[in-house]
C-alpha positions, 0 to 999 in steps of 0.5 A: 028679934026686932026688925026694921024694915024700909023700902026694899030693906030689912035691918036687923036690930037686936033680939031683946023684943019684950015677948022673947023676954030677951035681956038687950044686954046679953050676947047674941046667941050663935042662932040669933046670929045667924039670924041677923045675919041671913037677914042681912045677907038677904037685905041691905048687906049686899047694898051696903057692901056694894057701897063699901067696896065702890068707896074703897075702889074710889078712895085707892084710885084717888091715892094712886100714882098721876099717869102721865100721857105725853102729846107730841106737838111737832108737825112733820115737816116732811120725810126726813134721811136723818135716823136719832139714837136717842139713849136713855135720859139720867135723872140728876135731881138732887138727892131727894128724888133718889130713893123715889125717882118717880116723886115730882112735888107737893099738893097742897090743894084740894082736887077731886080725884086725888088725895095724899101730899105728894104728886108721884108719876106711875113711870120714873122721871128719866123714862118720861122724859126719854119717852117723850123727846122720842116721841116728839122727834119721831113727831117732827119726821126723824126716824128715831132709835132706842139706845143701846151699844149696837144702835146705829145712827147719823146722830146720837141725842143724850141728856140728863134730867136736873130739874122736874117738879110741880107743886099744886098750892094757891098756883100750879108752879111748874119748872123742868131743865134738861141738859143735852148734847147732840152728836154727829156718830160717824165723826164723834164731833158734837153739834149742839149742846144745851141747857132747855128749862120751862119755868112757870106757874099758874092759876088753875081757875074756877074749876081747879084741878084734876088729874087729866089737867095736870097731866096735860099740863106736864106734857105741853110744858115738857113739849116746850123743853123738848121742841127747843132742842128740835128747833136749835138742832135742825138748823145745824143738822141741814149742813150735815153730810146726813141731811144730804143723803138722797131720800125717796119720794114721800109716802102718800097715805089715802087721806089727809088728817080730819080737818086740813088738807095735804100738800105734796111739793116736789121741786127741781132741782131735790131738797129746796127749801120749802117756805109757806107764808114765808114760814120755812117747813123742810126740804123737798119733797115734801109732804104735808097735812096743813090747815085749809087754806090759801098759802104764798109758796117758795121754794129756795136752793143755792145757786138756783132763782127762788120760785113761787106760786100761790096754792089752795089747799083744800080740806080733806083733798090732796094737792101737788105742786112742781116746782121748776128753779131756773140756775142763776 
């Protein structure tokens, strides 16, 4: 049998050598077989099958569901009396997405670490939705809560999902519309109610698109939709009997986060208005992780003079400021 042999590998041909007197077009024979078939075990098979398997592992994680990890963007605006029931989004897309709810658009475009024609998530449309107002609410300081018949309470957050999509042509076109509605429990009375849709497109650019891009790229564009509803909802919570309820002093963990500095603002009287730079950031006390820097500090309470001061916070350092108010 005819054997060619490269560097480090014997490749098995076929058994017709002249001096065997082998016909080329007979079968093998069981021991010729067996032959090859060590050689091959012993050769370049185990290469060849370590190659095979590393393409199939490749070929099945490029056609697999996109995963999709959220990044809240709020910033705590310091420790929060008000707890969110926050209950399970309904996906109310149209009935397209009904036999697969985690089905999001069309790919048209060539990206590296994905194949098909189809973006499918690897969780349903509703449960990243929901995970991600919990988690962006947790984000913002509220002390958030799963739905449920027993969850308890100042305020119970529901919606529904009309609107998630995304295509990936010539452009990237993104469009999610959330419908939602913010109770107050104890007196069954709606505060807000609202219609939140991000529409937009764009152009991936010279080195296209991957699966981590397009992760991030659903996630800051549902971070737009659900930080809308934190900002029109906070105004209206503050005039709640909720907002009003003492809370305790701010838990000082041992450092602030890598890169930026924590200010600690206590007032008197309690719950001032805290602004930074005339940028208005919660109610005292307040405890928070900043950008280093030099800030023009007010603090504002009904029937109270405004006071403020210049503070410098430090990177990696703490620093705490009271804040006296004189009655008017």
């Amino acid at each position: 049998m005819s054997i060619w042999k490269g560097e480090g590998v014997a490749l098995p041909l076929l058994a017709f050598d002249k001096g065997q007197g082998r016909n080329p077009l007979l079968p093998m024979t069981g021991e010729e077989m067996n032959r090859a078939t060590g050689n091959c075990q012993t050769g370049l098979w185990p290469a060849v099958s370590t190659v095979f398997l590393s393409i199939v592992i490749l070929i099945s994680g490029c056609a697999a569901p996109l995963t999709l990890t959220y990044k809240p963007v709020s910033k705590s605006k310091g420790i929060s009396a008000v707890t969110f029931v926050i209950n399970d989004f309904a996906d109310a897309r149209d009935s397209v997405h009904a036999d697969d709810p985690r089905l999001i658009g069309r790919l048209d475009a060539t990206i590296t670490d994905m194949t098909g024609d189809r973006i499918t998530l690897d969780s349903d449309v509703a449960s990243v939705v929901t995970t991600a107002f919990r988690e962006e609410f947790s984000a913002a300081g509220y002390t958030v809560k799963a739905g449920g018949k027993d969850a308890a309470g100042d305020f119970v957050l529901s919606g529904k999902v009309t609107a998630f999509a995304l295509d990936i042509g010539a452009r990237d076109e993104i469009e999610i519309t959330v419908e939602a509605a913010v109770t107050e429990q104890e007196t069954g009375r709606v505060i807000w109610s609202g219609v939140k849709t991000e529409k937009a497109g764009r152009f991936a650019g010279v080195m296209g698109n991957s699966r981590d891009t397009i992760s991030r790229y659903i996630s800051a564009s549902l971070a737009k939709v659900v930080t809308s509803v934190i900002d029109e909802t906070a105004p209206l919570i503050e005039n709640t009997r909720a907002a009003y309820r003492p809370v305790d002093a701010p838990h000082v963990s041992a450092a602030p986060v890598e890169g930026s500095g924590r200010l600690v603002v206590a007032s008197n009287p309690a719950r001032a208005k805290v602004y930074l730079n005339d940028i208005y950031y919660g109610l005292t006390p307040l405890n928070i992780d900043i950008e280093p820097g030099v800030y023009e500090l007010r603090v504002k309470s009904r029937s109270y003079r405004d006071a403020s001061e210049k503070v410098s916070v430090r990177a990696g350092q703490l620093t705490e400021v009271e804040m006296e108010m004189d009655a008017e």
